[in-house]
Every structure is written in structure tokens, then in C-alpha cells.
C-alpha positions as CSV (number, residue, x, y, z in Angstrom):
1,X,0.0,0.0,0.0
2,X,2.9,2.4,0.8
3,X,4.3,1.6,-2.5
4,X,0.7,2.8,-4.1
5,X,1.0,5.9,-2.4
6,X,4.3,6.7,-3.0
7,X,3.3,6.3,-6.8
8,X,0.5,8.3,-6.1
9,X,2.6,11.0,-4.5
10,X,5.3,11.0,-7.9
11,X,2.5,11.1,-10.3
12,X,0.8,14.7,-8.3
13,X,2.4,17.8,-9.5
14,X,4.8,20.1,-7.5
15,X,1.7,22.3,-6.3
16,X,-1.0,19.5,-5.9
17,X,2.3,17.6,-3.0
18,X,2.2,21.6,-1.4
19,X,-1.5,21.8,-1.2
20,X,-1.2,18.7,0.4
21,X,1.5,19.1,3.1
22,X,-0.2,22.6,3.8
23,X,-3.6,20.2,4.8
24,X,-1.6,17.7,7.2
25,X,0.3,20.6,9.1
26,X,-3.3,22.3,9.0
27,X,-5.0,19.0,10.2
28,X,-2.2,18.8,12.6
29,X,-2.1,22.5,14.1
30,X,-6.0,21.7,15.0
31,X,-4.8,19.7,18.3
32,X,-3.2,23.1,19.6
33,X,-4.5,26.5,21.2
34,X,-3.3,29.2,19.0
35,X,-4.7,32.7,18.5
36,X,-4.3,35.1,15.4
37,X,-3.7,39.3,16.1
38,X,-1.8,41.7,15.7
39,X,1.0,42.1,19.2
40,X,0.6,45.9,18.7
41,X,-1.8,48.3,17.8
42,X,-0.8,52.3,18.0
43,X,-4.6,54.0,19.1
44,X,-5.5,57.6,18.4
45,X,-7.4,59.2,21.0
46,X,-11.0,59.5,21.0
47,X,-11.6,56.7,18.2
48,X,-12.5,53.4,18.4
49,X,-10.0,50.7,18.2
50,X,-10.7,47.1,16.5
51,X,-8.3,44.1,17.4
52,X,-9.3,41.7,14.6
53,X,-8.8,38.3,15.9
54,X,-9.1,34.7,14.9
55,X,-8.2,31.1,17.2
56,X,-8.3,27.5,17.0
57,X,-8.5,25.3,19.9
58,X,-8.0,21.4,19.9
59,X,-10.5,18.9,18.3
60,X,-11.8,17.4,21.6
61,X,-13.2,21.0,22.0
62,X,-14.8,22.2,19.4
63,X,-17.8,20.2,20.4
64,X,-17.9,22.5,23.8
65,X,-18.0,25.6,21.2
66,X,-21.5,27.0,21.2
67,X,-23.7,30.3,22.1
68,X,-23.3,29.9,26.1
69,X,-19.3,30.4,25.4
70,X,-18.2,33.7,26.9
71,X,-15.9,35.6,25.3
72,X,-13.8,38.0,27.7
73,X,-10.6,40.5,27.5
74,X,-8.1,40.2,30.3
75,X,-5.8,43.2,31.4
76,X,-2.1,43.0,32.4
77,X,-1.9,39.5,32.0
78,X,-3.3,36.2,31.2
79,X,-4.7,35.9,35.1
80,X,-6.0,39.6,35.2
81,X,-8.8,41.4,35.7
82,X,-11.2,41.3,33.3
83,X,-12.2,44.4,31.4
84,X,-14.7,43.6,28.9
85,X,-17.5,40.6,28.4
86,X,-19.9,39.4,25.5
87,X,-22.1,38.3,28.1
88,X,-21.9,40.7,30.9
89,X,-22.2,44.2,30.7
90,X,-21.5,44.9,34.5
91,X,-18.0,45.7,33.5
92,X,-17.3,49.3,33.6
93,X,-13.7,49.5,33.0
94,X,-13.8,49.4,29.1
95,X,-16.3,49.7,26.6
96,X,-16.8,47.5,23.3
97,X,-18.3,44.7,21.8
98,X,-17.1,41.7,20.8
99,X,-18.4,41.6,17.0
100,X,-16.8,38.3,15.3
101,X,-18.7,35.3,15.3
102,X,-17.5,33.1,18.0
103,X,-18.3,29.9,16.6
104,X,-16.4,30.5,13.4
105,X,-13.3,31.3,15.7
106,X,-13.7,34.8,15.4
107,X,-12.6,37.0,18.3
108,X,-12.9,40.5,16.5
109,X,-13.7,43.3,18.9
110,X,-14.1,47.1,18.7
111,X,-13.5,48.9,21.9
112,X,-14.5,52.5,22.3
113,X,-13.2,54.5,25.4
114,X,-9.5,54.0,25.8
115,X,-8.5,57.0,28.2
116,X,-5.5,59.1,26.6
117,X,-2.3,57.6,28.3
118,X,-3.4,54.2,28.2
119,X,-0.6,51.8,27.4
120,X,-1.5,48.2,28.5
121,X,-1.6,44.6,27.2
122,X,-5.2,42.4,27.0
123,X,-5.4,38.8,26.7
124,X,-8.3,36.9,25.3
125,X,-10.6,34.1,27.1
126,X,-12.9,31.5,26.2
127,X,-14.7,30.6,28.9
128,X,-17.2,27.8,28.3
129,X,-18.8,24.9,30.1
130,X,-16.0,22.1,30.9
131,X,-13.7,21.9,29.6
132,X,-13.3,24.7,27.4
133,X,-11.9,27.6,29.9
134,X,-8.6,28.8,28.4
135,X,-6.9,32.2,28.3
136,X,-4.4,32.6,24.7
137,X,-1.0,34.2,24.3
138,X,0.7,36.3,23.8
139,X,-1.4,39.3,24.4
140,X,-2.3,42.7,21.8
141,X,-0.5,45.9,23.2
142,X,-2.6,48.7,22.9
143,X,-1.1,52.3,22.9
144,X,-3.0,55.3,22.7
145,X,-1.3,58.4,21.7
146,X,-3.3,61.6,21.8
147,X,-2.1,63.2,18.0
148,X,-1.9,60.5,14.4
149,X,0.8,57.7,14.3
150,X,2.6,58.6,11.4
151,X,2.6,56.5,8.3
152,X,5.0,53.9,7.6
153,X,6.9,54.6,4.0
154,X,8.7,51.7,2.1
155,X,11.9,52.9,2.3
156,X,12.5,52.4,6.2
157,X,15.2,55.4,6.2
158,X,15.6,58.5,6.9
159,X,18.0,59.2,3.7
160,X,17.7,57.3,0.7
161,X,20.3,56.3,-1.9
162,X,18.9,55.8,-5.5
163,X,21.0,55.7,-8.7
164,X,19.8,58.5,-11.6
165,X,18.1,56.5,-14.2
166,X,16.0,54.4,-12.0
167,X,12.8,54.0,-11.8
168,X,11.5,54.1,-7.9
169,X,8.4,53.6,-6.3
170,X,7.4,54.3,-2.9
171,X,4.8,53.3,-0.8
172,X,3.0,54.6,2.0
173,X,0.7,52.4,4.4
174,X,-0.9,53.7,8.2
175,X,-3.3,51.2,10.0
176,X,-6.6,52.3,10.3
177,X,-7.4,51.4,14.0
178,X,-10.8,52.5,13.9
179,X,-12.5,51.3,10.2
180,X,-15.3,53.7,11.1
181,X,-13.0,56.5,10.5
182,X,-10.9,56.7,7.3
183,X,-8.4,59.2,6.9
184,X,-6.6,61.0,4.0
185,X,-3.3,60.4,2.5
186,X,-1.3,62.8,0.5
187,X,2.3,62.8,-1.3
188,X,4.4,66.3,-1.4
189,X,5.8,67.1,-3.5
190,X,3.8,64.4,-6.4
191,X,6.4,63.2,-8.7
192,X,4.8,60.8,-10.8
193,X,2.3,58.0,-10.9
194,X,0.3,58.0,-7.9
195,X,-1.8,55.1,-7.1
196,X,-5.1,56.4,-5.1
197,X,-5.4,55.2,-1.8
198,X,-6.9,52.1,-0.9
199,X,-8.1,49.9,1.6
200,X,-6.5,46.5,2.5
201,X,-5.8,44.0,5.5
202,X,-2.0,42.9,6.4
203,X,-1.5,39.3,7.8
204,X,-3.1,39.8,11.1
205,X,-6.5,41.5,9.6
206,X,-5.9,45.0,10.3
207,X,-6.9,47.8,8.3
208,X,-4.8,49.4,6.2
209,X,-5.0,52.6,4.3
210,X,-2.2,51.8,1.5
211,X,-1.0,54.5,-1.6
212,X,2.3,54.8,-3.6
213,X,4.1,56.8,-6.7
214,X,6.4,55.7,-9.2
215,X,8.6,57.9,-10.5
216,X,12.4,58.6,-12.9
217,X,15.1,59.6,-10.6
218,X,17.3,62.2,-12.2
219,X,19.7,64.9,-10.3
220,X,17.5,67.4,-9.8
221,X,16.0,65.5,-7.1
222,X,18.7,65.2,-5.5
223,X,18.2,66.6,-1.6
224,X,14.3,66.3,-2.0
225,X,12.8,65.4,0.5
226,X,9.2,63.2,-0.3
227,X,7.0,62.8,2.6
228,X,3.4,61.1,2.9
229,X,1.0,62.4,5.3
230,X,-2.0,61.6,6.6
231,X,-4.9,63.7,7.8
232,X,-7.9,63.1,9.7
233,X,-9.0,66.8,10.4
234,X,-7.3,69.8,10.3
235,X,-6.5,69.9,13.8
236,X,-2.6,69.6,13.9
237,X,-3.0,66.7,16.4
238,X,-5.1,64.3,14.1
239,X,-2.5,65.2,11.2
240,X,1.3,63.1,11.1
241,X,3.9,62.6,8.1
242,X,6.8,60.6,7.5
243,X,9.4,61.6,4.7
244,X,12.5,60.5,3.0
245,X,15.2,62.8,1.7
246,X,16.9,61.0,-1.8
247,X,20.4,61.1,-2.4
248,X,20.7,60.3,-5.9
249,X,23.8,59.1,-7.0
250,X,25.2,59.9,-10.5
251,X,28.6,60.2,-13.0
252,X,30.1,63.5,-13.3
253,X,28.2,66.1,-15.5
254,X,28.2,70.1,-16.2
255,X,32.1,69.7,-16.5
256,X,34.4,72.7,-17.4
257,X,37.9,74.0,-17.4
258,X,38.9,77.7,-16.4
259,X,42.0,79.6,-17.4
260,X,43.4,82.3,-14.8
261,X,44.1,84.6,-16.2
262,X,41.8,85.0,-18.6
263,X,43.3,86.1,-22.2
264,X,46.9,85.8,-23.6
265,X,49.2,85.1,-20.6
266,X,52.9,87.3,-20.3
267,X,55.8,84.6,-21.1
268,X,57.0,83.5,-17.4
269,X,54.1,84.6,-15.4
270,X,52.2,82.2,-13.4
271,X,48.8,80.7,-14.6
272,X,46.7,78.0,-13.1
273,X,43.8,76.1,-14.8
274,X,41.1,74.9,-12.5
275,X,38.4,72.2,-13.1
276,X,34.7,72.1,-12.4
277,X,32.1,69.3,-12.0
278,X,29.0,68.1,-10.3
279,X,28.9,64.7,-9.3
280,X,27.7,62.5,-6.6
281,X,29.5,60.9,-4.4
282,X,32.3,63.9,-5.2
283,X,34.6,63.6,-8.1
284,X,37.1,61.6,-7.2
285,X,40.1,61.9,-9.4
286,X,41.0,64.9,-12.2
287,X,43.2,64.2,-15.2
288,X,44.6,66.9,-17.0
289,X,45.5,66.7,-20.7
290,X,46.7,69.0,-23.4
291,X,46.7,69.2,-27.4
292,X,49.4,70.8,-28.8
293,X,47.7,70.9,-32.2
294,X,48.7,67.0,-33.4
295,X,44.7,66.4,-32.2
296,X,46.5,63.9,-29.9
297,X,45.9,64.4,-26.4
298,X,48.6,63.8,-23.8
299,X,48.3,63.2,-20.0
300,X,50.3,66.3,-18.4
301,X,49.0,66.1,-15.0
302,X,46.1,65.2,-11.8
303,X,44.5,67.1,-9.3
304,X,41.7,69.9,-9.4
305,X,44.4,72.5,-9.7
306,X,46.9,72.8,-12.7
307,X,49.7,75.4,-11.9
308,X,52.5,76.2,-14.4
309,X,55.1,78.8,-15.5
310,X,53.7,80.5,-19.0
311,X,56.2,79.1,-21.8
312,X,55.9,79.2,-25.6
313,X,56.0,75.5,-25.3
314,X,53.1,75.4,-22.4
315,X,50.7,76.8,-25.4
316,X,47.9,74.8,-27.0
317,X,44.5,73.5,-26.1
318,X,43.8,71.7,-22.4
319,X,40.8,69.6,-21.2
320,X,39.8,67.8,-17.9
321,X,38.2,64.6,-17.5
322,X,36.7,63.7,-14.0
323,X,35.7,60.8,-12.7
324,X,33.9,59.0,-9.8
325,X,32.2,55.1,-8.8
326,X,29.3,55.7,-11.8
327,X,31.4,57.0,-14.4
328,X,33.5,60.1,-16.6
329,X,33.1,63.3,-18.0
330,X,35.4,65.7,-19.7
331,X,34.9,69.4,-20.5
332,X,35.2,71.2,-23.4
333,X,38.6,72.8,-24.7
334,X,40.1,75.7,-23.3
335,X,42.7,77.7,-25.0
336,X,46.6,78.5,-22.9
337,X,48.0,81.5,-25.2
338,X,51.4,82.7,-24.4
339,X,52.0,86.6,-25.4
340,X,55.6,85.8,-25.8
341,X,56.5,89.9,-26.9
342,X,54.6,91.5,-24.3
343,X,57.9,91.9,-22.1
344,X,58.7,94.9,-24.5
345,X,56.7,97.7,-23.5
346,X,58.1,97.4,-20.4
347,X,61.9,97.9,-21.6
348,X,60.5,100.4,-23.8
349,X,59.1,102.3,-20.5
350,X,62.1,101.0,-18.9
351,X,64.4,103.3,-21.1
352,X,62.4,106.7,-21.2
353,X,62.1,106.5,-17.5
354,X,65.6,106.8,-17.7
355,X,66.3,109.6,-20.0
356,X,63.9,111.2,-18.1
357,X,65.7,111.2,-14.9
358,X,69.1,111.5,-17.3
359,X,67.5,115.3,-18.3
360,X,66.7,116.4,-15.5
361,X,70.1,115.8,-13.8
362,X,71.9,117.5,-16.6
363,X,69.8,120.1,-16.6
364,X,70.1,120.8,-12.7
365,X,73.7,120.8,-13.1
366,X,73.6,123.4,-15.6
367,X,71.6,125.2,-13.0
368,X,73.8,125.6,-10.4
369,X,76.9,126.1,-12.7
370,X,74.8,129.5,-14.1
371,X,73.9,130.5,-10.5
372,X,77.5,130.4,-9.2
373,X,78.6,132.5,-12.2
374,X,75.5,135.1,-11.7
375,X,77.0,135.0,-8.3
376,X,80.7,135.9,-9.0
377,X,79.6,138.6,-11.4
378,X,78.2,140.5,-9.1
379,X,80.5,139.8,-6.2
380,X,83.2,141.8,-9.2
381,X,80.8,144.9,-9.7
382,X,81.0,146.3,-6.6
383,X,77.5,148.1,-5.0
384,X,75.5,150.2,-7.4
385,X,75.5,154.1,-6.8
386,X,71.7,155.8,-7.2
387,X,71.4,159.4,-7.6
388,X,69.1,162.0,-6.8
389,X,66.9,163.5,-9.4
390,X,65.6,167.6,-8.4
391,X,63.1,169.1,-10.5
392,X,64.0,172.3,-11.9
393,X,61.8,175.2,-13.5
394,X,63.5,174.5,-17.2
395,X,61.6,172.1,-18.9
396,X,62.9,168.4,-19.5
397,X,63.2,169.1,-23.1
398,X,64.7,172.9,-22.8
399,X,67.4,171.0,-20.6
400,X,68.3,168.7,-23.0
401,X,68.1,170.1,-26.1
402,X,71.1,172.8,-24.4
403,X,73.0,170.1,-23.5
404,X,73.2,168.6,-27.3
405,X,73.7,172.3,-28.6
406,X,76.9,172.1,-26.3
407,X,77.7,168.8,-27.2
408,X,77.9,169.9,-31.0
409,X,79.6,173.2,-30.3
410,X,82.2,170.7,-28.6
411,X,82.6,168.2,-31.1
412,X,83.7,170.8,-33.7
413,X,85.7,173.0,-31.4
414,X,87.6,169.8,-31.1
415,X,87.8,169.2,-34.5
416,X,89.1,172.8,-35.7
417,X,92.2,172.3,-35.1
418,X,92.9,169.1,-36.9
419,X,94.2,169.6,-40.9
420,X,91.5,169.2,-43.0
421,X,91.5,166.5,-45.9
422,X,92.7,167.7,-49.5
């Protein structure tokens, strides 16, 4: 008979055997006590909270399983007080109801006046005619918090590394403690594809209020900071986001290559070419190379920085590649010209400063040489007599014109004597 089986068992297909071991551990579970919920639920204050719940119990009970089963919520732990009842209502310390059918091993229940504060753990009871009286574990922690949980995003971190090109999607989920209350979910900023938010249960039956966006990662969101909020009113308290900055990672890009100084450099003056580039992570290694005009580039040196003394032979055209862990860049050509004649302007300065300054001298000199002979000229001429001029009665003329009668009457008085020419 085992041999029929077992050629029962090779003849089933690979999903048929799984569907099959799935049923024995199933059949085999059913001899234990186990309960289904979530360990922790987050409450907001002043809204119901629902603990969906499901349990099986052993075989040899089931048959105990009917209406007169009590269903009951112990606080602190599994030997506490109870707080809550499907068949009393006595109990004061919590209101709810137990709404799940008990008979298809449903526990669900919706309580509805947690004080703010409260932070404590309840444990479920079934509490039937003998022999069905047992109390499940573990326990559901209840926490209720007087603003919004905030939402849980897919990412999990606070800073996010994504690689430009690809294509991310993010996904935003909060669980909706109390299904009679359904909140709204935003994106900021909204990038791309937004799915619109929906309603769906996670593994232990809870509500879930679930949206994402899908969206092309380039540079420019780099830094950006996408967060997912949800709102219940507008009060700030029953309002909560949770965000992600992206750091995208990319090659090197925007890259270019600076002369300084600008424009034809003096022969043996310093210049310095300096290299730009945006990448992320940083670049991590420059490469400098030049052209002399061949259209052959050769490697003349690394580093950011490129610092040499102007020479005829230094001229041509230079370019920088960077590069980093996702890849190169290089920037366009730049132009070293060397003014190898501009040093004569300055001789040419040079040389009238100095006949300028030669002038001047020789002209001082000649100064002083003409002031010590101005000097010793008069030192010879001895002190100037003046005389006294009266005014007489004659006339300036009358006085004059006498004296050059006399002066003629002289002149040939002096002359008479003298033999005359023949």
C-alpha cells in the first residue's frame, strides 16, 4: 500500500504535494491553542480601536463551542482582571463589543473609550462549560497616543540612496485602528504615478489605508525630500507625516575647465587652470591633458588644480576629465596663449624713465653752474651808486636840447684844429 502511495505521491504535481503538506500541518495544528492578532496596535485618541482576531482550539473541544461560550478580555496579564464581556455588561472598566462570530473562531472586537495615556496589554478568554476555559497568548498591546501615528513609508530610512536613471516607487501604508474613521493620505511634492489610496488587510487582519508613486530619478531631485501624510481633520494633532530625503547618486556632469588669467598670458608669469564638475559621491580623481595641435591628447598632469610657469611650449588647447564610482566626464577645450613679446613695453618704459631722470640731472647741473657764475659777477661789480633827481623850472626838453647844442659846439671846437683833408 505504501508503494501505491508513493506512486500516487510521484504522479501529483509540484503544487498538488504543497497543497497537500499545507492540509496535514493544518490537520495537525487543530490539536493546539493558537490565536491570530496583531501584538501591537498604535490608538489615536478619541476613536474606536478594532483588534481583529481569529483562534483554534484542539479537536476534543470544538464540540464545547457553542452560544453559552463567553468571550472576555483580560488586562495585564493572562490571570488579570477582566475588562470587557460578550455576556456581561456589569464591567465598567472598558467599553466595546465583541463583534466576530465566535463559533467561526472569530474574536474581533471594537472597543471604544480608551482614556488618553493608556498603554497596556489584554489577553483573550474563552470561557465555556468544561472543559473549554482557556486564556491565549501572547497578548495585543494597545497604545493610545493623543495626535496620528505617522505612516510607515517603504523605504525604512531616513536618507535614501537611489541611482539616476532608475525608476523608484514608494509606498506609504498607516493602520486604520478605527474602520469607522478613514483618513486622508497625501504625497508632497507628487512626482509621478500616484496610485489612489486604498483599503487593504496585512497578515493579522488589520486595516490598512495603503497609496504609492512611481517615479524617474534624475539629479534634480537630489536633496528632495518626499514625505506622505495623513490627515484626519485639520486639527494639527489628528495630522502626522513621514518623509525620505533622496540622495541620488550619479557620473560626473556640467564639467568645465577655467584659465586664470583670462586672455593671452605674459611669457613666465604664473597661470593656473582649475576644473569644475557636479557629481555625486564627489569627483574623485582629475586628469589633466593637453593638445598641442597633433589632435593627440597627452596626460600632463592630476588634481583639481593645474599650476605652471607660461612658456611658448606650455601653449595649446587643455581639457579635464573627472571621474567617480558611476562614471566620466570631460569638459570642453580651453585655449593656454602665451604673449611671448609683451615683455617689451616694459623695456621700452624702462628706457624713457631713464632719460627722463638723465635730463633732468643735466639740466640741474647746468643750473647751479649758471647761479655760481650770476654770483661771481656780481660779487666783481662792486655796490650800485643811485642818484638823486631835483626838478627844476626848465623844462625836461629845454634842458636837453642845451645840452646837445653844447655837445655839437664841442665836437667841432675839437675838431678845428685838426688839418682838413685835400
Amino acid at each position: 500500500m505504501s508503494d501505491g502511495s508513493t506512486s500516487d505521491l510521484s504522479n501529483m504535481s509540484s503544487p498538488k504535494i504543497l497543497v497537500v503538506i499545507i492540509w496535514i500541518l493544518r490537520d495537525a495544528a487543530s490539536d493546539k491553542w493558537e490565536i491570530k492578532m496583531p501584538k501591537k496596535i498604535d490608538a489615536i485618541s478619541g476613536f474606536c480601536v478594532q483588534i481583529p482576531c481569529q483562534f483554534e482550539i484542539p479537536d476534543s473541544f470544538k464540540k464545547s463551542l457553542n452560544k453559552s461560550v463567553e468571550a472576555t478580555w483580560k488586562q495585564k496579564t493572562k490571570d488579570g482582571p477582566d475588562v470587557l464581556s460578550s455576556h456581561r455588561t456589569g464591567l465598567s472598566l472598558l467599553k466595546g463589543n465583541v463583534v466576530g462570530n465566535i463559533l467561526n473562531n472569530n474574536c474581533t472586537t471594537v472597543f471604544h473609550n480608551f482614556p488618553v495615556g493608556f498603554s497596556d496589554t489584554l489577553f483573550f478568554r474563552l470561557q465555556g462549560p468544561e472543559p473549554l476555559k482557556y486564556t491565549f497568548e501572547p497578548g495585543v498591546n494597545i497604545t493610545v497616543h493623543e495626535g496620528v501615528p505617522p505612516p510607515l513609508l517603504s523605504s525604512y530610512v531616513e536618507v535614501m540612496e537611489v541611482l539616476e536613471g532608475s525608476r523608484l516607487t514608494l509606498t506609504c501604508s498607516t493602520v486604520v485602528s478605527c474602520p469607522l474613521i478613514q483618513p486622508l493620505m497625501r504625497w508632497n511634492p507628487q512626482l509621478g504615478e500616484q496610485l489612489t489610496p486604498a483599503l487593504q488587510m496585512d497578515e493579522f487582519g488589520q486595516t490598512l489605508l495603503v497609496s504609492s508613486q512611481t517615479f524617474d530619478v534624475t539629479p534634480l531631485l537630489d536633496h528632495l525630500k518626499v514625505s506622505c501624510s495623513v490627515l484626519y481633520s485639520q486639527d494639527s494633532k489628528k495630522t502626522a507625516q513621514t518623509g525620505v530625503t533622496l540622495r541620488v547618486l550619479y557620473a560626473p556632469q556640467n564639467t568645465i575647465a577655467l584659465v586664470s588669467p583670462s586672455g593671452p598670458a605674459s611669457e613666465g608669469s604664473v597661470v593656473m587652470l582649475s576644473c569644475r564638475s557636479d557629481a555625486n559621491p564627489a569627483v574623485q580623481r582629475y586628469e589633466w591633458y593637453r593638445d598641442s595641435g597633433s589632435g593627440q591628447l597627452e596626460l600632463q598632469n592630476q588634481g583639481q588644480n593645474l599650476t605652471m610657469i607660461a612658456r611658448s611650449t606650455a601653449q595649446g588647447l587643455y581639457v579635464c576629465k573627472v571621474y567617480n564610482t558611476h562614471g566620466t566626464d570631460q569638459s570642453r577645450p580651453v585655449a593656454l596663449t602665451i604673449n611671448s613679446c609683451s615683455i617689451a613695453p616694459y623695456v621700452i618704459c624702462g628706457l624713457l624713465t631713464f632719460f627722463l631722470i638723465l635730463v633732468t640731472a643735466v639740466d640741474l647741473v647746468k643750473y647751479k653752474s649758471l647761479l655760481k657764475r650770476l654770483q661771481a659777477s656780481e660779487s666783481l661789480r662792486g655796490p650800485m651808486t643811485y642818484t638823486t633827481l631835483h626838478g627844476t623850472s626848465e623844462s625836461v626838453y629845454d634842458v636837453i636840447q642845451s645840452r646837445a647844442s653844447r655837445s655839437e659846439d664841442d665836437y667841432e671846437n675839437r675838431n678845428f684844429g685838426k688839418p682838413q683833408p685835400s
